[in-house]
MDAnalysis code that builds the backbone (N, CA, C; Angstrom):
import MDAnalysis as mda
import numpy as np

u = mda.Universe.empty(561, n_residues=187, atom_resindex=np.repeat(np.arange(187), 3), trajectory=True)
u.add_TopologyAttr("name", ["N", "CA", "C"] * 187)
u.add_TopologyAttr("resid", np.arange(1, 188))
u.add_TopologyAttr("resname", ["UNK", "UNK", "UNK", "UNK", "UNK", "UNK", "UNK", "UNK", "UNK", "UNK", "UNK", "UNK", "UNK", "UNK", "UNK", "UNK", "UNK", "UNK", "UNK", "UNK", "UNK", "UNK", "UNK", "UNK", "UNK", "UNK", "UNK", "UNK", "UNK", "UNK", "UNK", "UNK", "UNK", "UNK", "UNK", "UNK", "UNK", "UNK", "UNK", "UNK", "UNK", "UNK", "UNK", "UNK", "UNK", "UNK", "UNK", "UNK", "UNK", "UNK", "UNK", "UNK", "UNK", "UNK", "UNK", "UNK", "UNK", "UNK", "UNK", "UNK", "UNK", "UNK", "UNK", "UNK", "UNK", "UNK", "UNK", "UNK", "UNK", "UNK", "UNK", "UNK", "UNK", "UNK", "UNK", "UNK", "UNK", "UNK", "UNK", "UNK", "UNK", "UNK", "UNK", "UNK", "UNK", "UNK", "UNK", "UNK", "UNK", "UNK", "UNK", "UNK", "UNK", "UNK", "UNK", "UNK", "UNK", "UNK", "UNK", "UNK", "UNK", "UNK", "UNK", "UNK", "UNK", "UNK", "UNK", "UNK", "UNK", "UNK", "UNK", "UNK", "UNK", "UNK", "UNK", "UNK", "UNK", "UNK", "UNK", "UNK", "UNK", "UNK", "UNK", "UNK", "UNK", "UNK", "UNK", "UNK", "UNK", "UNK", "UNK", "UNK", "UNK", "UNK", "UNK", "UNK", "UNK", "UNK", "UNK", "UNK", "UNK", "UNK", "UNK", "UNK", "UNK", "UNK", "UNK", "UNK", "UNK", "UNK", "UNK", "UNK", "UNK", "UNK", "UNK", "UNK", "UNK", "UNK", "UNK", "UNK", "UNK", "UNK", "UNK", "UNK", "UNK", "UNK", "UNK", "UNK", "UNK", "UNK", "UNK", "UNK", "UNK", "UNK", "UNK", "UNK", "UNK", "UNK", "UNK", "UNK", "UNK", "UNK", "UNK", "UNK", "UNK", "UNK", "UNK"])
u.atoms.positions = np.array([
    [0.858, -1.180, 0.000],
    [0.000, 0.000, 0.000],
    [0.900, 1.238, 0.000],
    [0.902, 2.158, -1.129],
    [1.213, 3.884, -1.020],
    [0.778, 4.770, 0.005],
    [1.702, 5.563, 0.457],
    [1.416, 6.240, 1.215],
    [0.418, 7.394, 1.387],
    [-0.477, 7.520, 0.037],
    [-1.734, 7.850, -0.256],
    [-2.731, 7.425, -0.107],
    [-2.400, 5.900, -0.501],
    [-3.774, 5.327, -0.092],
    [-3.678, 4.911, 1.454],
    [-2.694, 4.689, 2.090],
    [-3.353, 4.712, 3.493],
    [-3.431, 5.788, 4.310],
    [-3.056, 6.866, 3.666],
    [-3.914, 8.483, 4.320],
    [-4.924, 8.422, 3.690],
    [-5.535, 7.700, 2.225],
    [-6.812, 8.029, 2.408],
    [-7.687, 6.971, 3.166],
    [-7.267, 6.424, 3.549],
    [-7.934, 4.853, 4.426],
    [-8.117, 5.309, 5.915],
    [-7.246, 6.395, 6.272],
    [-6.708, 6.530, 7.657],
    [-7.658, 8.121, 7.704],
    [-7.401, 8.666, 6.569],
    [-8.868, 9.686, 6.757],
    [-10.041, 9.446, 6.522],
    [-10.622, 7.766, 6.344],
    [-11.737, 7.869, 6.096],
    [-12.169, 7.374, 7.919],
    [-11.546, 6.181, 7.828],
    [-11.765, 5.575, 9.334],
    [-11.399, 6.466, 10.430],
    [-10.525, 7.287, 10.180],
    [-10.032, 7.914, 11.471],
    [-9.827, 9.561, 11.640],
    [-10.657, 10.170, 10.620],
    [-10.281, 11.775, 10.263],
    [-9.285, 12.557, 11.518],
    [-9.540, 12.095, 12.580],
    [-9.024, 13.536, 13.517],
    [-7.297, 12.555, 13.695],
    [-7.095, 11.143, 13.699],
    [-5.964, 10.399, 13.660],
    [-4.886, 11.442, 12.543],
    [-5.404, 11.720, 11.418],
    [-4.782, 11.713, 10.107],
    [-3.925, 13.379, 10.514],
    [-4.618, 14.175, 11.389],
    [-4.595, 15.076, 12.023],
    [-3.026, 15.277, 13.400],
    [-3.813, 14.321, 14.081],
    [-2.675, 13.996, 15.005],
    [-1.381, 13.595, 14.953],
    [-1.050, 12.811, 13.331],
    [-0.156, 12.527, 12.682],
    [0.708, 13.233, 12.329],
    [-0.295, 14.148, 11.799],
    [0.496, 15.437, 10.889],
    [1.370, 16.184, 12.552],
    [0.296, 16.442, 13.415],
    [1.352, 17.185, 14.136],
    [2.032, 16.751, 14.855],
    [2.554, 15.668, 14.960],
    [3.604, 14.125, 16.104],
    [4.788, 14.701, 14.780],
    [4.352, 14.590, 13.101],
    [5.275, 14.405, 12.293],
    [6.398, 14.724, 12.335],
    [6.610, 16.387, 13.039],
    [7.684, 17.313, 13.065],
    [8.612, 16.380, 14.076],
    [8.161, 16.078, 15.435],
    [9.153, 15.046, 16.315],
    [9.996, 14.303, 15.642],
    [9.605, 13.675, 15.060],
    [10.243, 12.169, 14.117],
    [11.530, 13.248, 13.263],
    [10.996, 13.259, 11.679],
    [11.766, 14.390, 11.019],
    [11.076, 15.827, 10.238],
    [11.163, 17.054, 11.022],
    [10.634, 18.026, 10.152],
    [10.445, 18.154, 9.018],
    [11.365, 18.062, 8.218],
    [11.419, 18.373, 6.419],
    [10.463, 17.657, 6.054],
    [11.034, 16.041, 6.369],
    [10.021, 15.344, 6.052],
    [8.684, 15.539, 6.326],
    [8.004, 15.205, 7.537],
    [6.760, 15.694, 7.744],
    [6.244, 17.093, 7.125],
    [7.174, 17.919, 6.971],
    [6.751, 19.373, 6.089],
    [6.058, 19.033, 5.029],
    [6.880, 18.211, 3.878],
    [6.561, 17.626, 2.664],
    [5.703, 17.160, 2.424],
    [5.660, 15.584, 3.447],
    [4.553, 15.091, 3.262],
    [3.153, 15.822, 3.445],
    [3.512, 16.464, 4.559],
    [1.977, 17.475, 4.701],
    [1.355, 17.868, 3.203],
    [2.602, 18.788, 3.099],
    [1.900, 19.672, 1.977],
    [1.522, 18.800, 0.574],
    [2.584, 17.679, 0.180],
    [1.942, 17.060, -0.875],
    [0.535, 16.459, -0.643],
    [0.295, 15.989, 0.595],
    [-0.838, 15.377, 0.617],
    [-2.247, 16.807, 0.745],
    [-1.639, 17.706, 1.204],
    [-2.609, 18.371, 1.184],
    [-3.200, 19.248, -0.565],
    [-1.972, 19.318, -1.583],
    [-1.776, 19.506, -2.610],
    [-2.966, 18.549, -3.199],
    [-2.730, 16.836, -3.113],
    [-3.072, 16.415, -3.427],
    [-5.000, 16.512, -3.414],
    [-5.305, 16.562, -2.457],
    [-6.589, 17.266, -1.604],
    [-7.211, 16.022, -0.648],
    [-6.173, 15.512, -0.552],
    [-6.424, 14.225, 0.965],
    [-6.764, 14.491, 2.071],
    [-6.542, 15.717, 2.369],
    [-6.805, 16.616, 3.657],
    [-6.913, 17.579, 3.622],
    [-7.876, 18.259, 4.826],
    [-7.938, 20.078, 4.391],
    [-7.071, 20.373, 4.960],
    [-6.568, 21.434, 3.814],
    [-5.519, 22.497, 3.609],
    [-5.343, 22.990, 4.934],
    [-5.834, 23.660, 5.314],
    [-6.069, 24.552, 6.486],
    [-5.512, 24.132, 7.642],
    [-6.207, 22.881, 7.844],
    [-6.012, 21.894, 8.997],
    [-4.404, 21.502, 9.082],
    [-4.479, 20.661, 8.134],
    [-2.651, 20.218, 7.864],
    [-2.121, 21.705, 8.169],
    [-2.620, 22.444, 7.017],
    [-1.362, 23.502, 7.357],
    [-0.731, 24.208, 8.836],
    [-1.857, 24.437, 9.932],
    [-2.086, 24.789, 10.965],
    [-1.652, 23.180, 12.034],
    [-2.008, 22.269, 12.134],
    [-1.426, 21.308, 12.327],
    [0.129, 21.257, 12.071],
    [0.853, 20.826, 11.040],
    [2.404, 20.906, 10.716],
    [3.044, 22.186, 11.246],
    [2.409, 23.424, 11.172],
    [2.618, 24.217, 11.245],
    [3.100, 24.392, 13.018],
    [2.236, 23.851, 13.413],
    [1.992, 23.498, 15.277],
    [3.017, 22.560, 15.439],
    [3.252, 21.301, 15.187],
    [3.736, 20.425, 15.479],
    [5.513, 20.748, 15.166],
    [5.831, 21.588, 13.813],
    [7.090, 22.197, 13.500],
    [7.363, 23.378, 15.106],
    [6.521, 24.091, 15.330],
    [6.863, 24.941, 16.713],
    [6.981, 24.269, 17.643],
    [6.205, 23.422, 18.290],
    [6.151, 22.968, 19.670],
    [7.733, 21.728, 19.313],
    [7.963, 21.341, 17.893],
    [9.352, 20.572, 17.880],
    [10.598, 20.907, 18.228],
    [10.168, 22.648, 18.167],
    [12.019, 23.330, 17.706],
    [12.062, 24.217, 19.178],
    [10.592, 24.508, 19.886],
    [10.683, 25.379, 20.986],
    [11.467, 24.619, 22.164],
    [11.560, 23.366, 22.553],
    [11.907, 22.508, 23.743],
    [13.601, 22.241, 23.648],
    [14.049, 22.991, 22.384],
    [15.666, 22.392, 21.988],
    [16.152, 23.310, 22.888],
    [15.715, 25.024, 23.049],
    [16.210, 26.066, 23.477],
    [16.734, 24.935, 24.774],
    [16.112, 24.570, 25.329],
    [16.491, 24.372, 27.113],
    [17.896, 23.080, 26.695],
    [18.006, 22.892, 25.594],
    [19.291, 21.601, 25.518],
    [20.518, 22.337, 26.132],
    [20.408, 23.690, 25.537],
    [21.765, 24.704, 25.486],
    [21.749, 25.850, 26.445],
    [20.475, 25.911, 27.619],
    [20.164, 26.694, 28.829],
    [20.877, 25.297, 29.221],
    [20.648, 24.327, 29.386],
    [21.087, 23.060, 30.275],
    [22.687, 23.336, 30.354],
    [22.920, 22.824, 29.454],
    [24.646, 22.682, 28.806],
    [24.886, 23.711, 29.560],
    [24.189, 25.473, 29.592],
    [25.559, 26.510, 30.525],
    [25.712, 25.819, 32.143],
    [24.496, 25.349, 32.255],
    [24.694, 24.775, 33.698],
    [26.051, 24.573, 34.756],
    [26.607, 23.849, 33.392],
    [27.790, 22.595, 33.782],
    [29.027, 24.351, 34.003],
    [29.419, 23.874, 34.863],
    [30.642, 24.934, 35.603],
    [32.213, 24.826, 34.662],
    [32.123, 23.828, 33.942],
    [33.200, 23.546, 32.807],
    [32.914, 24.425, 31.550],
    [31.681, 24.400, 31.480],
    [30.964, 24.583, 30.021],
    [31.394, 26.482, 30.239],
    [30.189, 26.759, 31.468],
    [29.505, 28.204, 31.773],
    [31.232, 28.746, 32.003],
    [32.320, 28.124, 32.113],
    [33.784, 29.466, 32.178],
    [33.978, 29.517, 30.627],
    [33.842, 28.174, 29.967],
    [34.116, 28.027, 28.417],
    [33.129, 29.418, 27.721],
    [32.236, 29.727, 28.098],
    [31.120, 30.433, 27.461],
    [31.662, 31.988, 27.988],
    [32.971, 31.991, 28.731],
    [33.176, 33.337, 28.833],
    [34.295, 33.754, 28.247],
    [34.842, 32.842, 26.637],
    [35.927, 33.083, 26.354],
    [35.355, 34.440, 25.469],
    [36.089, 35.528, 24.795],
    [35.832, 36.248, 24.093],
    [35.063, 35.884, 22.804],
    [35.808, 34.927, 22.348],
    [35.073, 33.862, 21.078],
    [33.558, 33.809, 20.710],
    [33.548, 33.236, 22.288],
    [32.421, 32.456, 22.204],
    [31.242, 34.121, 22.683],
    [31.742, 34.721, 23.292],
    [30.667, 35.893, 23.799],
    [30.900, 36.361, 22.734],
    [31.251, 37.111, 21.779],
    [30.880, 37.652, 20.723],
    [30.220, 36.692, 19.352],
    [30.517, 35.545, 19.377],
    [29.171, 34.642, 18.667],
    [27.628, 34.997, 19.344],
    [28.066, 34.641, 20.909],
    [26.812, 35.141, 21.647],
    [26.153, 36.296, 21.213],
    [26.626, 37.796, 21.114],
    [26.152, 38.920, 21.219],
    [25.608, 38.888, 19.592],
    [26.277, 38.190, 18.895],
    [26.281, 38.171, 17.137],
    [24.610, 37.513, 17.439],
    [24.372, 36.338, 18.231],
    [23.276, 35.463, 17.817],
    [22.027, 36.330, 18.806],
    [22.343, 37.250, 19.691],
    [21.100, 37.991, 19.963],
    [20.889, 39.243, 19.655],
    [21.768, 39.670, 19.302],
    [21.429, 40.715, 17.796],
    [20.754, 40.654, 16.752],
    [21.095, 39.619, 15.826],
    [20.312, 39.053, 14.516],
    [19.574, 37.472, 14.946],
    [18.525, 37.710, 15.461],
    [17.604, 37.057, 16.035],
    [16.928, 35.984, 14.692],
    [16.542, 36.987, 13.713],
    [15.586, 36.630, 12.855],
    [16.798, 35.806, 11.939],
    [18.082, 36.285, 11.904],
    [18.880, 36.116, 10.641],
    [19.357, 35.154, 11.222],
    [19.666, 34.916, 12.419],
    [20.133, 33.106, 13.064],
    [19.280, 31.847, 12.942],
    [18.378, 32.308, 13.104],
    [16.715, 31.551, 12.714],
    [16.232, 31.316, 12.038],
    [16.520, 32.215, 10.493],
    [15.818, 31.679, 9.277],
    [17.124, 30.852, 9.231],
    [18.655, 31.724, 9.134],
    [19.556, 30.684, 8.301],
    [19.290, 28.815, 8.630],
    [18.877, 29.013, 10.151],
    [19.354, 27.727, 10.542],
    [17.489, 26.605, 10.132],
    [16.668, 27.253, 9.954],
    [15.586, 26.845, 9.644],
    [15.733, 25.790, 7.818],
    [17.026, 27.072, 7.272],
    [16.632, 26.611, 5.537],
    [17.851, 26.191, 5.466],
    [19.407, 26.009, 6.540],
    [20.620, 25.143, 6.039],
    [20.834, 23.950, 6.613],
    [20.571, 23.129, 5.910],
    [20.666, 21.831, 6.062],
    [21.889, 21.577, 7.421],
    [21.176, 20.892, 8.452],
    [22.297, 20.226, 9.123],
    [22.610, 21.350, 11.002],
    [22.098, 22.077, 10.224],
    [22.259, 23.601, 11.339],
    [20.845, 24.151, 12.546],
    [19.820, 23.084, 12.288],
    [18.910, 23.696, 13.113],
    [18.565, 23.394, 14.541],
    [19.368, 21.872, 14.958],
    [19.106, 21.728, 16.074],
    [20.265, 22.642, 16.732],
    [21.408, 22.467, 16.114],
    [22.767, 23.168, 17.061],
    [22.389, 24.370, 17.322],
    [21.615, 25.098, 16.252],
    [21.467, 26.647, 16.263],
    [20.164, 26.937, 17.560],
    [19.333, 26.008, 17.666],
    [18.313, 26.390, 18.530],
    [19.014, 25.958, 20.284],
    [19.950, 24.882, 20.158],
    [20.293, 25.036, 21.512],
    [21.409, 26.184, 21.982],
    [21.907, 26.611, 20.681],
    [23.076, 27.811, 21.122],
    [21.770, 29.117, 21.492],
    [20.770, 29.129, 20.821],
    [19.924, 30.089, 21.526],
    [19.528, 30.084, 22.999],
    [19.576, 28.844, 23.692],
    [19.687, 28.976, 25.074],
    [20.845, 29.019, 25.618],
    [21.595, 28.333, 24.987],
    [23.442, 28.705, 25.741],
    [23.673, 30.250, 25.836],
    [23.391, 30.558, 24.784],
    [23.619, 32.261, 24.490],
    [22.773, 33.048, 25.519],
    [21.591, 32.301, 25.807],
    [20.496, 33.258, 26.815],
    [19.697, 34.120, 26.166],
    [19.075, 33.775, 24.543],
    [18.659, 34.575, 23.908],
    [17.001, 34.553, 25.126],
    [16.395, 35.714, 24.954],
    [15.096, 35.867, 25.322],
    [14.107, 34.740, 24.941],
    [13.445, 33.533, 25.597],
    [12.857, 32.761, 25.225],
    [11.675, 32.935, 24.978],
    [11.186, 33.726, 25.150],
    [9.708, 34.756, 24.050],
    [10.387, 35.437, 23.029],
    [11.522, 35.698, 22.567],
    [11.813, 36.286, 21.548],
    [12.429, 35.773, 20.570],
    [13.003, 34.238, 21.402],
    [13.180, 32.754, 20.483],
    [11.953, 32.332, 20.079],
    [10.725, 31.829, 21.134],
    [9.552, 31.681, 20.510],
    [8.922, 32.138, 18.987],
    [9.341, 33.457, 19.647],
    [8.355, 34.136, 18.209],
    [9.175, 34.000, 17.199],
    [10.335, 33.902, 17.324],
    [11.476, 33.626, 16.011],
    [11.076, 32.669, 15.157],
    [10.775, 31.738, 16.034],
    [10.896, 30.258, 15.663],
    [9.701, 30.506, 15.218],
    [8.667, 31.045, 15.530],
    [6.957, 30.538, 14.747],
    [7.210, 31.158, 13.366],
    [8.081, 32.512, 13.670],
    [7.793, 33.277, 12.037],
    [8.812, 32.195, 11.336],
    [9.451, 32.054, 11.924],
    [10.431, 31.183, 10.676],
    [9.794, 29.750, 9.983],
    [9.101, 29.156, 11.120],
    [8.330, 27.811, 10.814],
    [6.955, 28.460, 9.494],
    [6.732, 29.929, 10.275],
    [5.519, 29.829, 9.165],
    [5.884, 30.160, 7.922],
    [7.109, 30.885, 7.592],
    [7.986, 30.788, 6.249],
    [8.115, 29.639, 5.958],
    [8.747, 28.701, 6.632],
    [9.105, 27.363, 5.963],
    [7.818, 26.398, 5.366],
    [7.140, 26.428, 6.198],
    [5.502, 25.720, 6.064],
    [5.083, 26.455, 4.737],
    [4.587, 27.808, 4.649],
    [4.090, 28.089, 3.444],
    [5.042, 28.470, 2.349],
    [5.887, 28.237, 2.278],
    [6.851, 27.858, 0.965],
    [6.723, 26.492, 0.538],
    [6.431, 25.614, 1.716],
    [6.548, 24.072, 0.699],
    [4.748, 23.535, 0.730],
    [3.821, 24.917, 1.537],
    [2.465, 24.402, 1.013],
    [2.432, 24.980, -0.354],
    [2.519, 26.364, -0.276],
    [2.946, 27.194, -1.650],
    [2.949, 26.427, -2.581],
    [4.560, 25.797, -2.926],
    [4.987, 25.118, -3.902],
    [4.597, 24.264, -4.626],
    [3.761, 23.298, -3.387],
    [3.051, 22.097, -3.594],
    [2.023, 22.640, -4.370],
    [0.846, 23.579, -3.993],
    [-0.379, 23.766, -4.342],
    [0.077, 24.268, -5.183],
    [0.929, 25.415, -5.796],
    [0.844, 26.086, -7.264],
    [1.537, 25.124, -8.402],
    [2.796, 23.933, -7.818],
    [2.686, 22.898, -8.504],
    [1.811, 22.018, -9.268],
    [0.976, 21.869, -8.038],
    [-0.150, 20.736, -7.960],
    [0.220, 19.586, -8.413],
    [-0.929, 18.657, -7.941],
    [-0.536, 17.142, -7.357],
    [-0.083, 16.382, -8.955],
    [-0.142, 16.976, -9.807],
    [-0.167, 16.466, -11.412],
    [1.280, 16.363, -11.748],
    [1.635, 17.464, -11.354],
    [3.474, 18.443, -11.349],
    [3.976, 17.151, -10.412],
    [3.287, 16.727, -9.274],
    [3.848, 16.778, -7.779],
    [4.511, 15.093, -8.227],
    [3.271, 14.557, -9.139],
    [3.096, 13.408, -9.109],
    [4.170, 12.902, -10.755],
    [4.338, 13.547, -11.697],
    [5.328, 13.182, -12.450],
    [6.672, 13.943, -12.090],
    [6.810, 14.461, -11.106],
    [8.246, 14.687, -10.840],
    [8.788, 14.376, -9.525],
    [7.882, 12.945, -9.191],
    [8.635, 12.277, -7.753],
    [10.274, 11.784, -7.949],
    [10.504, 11.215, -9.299],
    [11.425, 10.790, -9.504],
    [12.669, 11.931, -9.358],
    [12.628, 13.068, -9.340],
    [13.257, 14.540, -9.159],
    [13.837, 14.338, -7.381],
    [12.750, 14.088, -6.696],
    [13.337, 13.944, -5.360],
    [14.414, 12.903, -4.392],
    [14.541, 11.894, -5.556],
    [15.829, 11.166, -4.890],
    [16.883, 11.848, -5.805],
    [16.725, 11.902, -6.762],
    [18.066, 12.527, -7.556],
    [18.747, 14.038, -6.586],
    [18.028, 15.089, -6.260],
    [17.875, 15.922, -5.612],
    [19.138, 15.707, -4.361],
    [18.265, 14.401, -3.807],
    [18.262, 13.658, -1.943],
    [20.062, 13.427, -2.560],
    [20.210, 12.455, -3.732],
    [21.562, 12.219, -3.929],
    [22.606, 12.571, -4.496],
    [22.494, 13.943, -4.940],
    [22.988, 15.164, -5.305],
    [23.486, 15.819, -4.424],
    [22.583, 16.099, -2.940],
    [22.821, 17.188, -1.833],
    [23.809, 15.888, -1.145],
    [23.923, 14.761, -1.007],
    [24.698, 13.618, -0.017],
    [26.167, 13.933, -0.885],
    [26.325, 14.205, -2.193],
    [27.239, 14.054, -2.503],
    [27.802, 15.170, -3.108],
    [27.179, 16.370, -2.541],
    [27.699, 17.520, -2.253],
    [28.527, 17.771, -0.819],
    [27.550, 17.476, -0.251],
    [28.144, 17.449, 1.440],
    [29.025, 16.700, 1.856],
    [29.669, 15.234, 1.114],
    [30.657, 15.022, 0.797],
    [31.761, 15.540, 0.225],
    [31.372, 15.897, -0.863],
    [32.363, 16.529, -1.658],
    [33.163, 17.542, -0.795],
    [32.097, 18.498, -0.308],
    [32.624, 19.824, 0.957],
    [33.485, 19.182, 1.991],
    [32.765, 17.939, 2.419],
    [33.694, 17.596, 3.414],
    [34.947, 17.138, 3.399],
    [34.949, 15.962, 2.460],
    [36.526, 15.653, 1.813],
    [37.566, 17.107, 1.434],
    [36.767, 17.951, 0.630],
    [37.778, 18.951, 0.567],
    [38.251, 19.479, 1.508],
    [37.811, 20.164, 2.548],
    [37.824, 20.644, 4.082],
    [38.733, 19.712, 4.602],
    [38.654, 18.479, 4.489],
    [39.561, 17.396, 4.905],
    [40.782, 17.904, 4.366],
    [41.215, 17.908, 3.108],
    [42.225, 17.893, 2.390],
    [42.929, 19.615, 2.982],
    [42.401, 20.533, 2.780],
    [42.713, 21.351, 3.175],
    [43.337, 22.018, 4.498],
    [42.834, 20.902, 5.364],
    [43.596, 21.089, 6.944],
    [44.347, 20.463, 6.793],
    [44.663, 19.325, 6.123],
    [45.932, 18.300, 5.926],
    [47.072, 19.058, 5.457],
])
């Protein structure tokens, strides 16, 4: 069974399940669950609205609980003298200055969003002013890939699946590529 037809099996028997899914999704893996949302909602398996506001929820309440990884971490009396090297306090002052610009970057660069949300509590950014960071940035990210999906549509969505592993194994062997070089270069 496709993963269409048992969202539509799972929205017929279980409408508010198909719901609850969507917003658990972000826990597991964001992007992913982003995607899937929106294709399925593209598709018109689910209302728009719902998913969108759902993923949309489930992407915030995922990324808001990281802040305390990196409030934790200053805890440690090893860590909290490390956090008073010059270095590291002017990254600090850099990351609560440009609030919005630490937050989108780390929202849309691959690889950078959990580290970046716990340096927002190491740093001591304002955690209402991380909050709201994080929703505007989630609701950028959310309606760019509902966006895409819906002005695509499920027709677009559906003859150019084959686009998304090529994509998936393109970016693996980019990020290789970067890394080996980086390798070579400290050598």
């Amino acid at each position: 069974m496709d993963i269409v037809a048992y969202i539509e099996s799972m929205a017929d028997s279980a409408p508010w399940l198909i719901y609850a899914a969507i917003l658990v999704g972000p826990f597991i893996q964001e992007d992913a669950a982003v995607f899937v949302t929106a294709t399925v909602s593209a598709l018109g398996k689910v209302n728009p609205a719902l998913a969108f506001a759902a993923v949309l929820m489930g992407l915030f309440l995922s990324d808001i609980w990281k802040y305390w990884i990196g409030w934790a971490i200053l805890k440690n009396r090893k860590v909290a003298k490390i956090a008073e090297r010059d270095k590291i306090v002017s990254l600090g002052e850099k990351v609560q200055s440009y609030p919005f610009t630490t937050l989108v970057s780390a929202r849309f660069i691959p690889l950078t969003r959990i580290p970046t949300l716990a340096a927002c509590g190491f740093f001591q950014m304002s955690y209402l002013k991380f909050c709201f960071f994080v929703a505007i940035t989630a609701a950028l990210f959310v309606s760019l890939f509902f966006g895409s999906m819906h002005v695509m549509g499920a027709l677009m969505a559906e003859k150019l699946k084959w686009v998304l592993p090529v994509i998936g194994v393109g970016f693996i062997l980019v990020i290789y590529s970067w890394q080996l070089t980086k390798k070579r270069i400290n050598n």
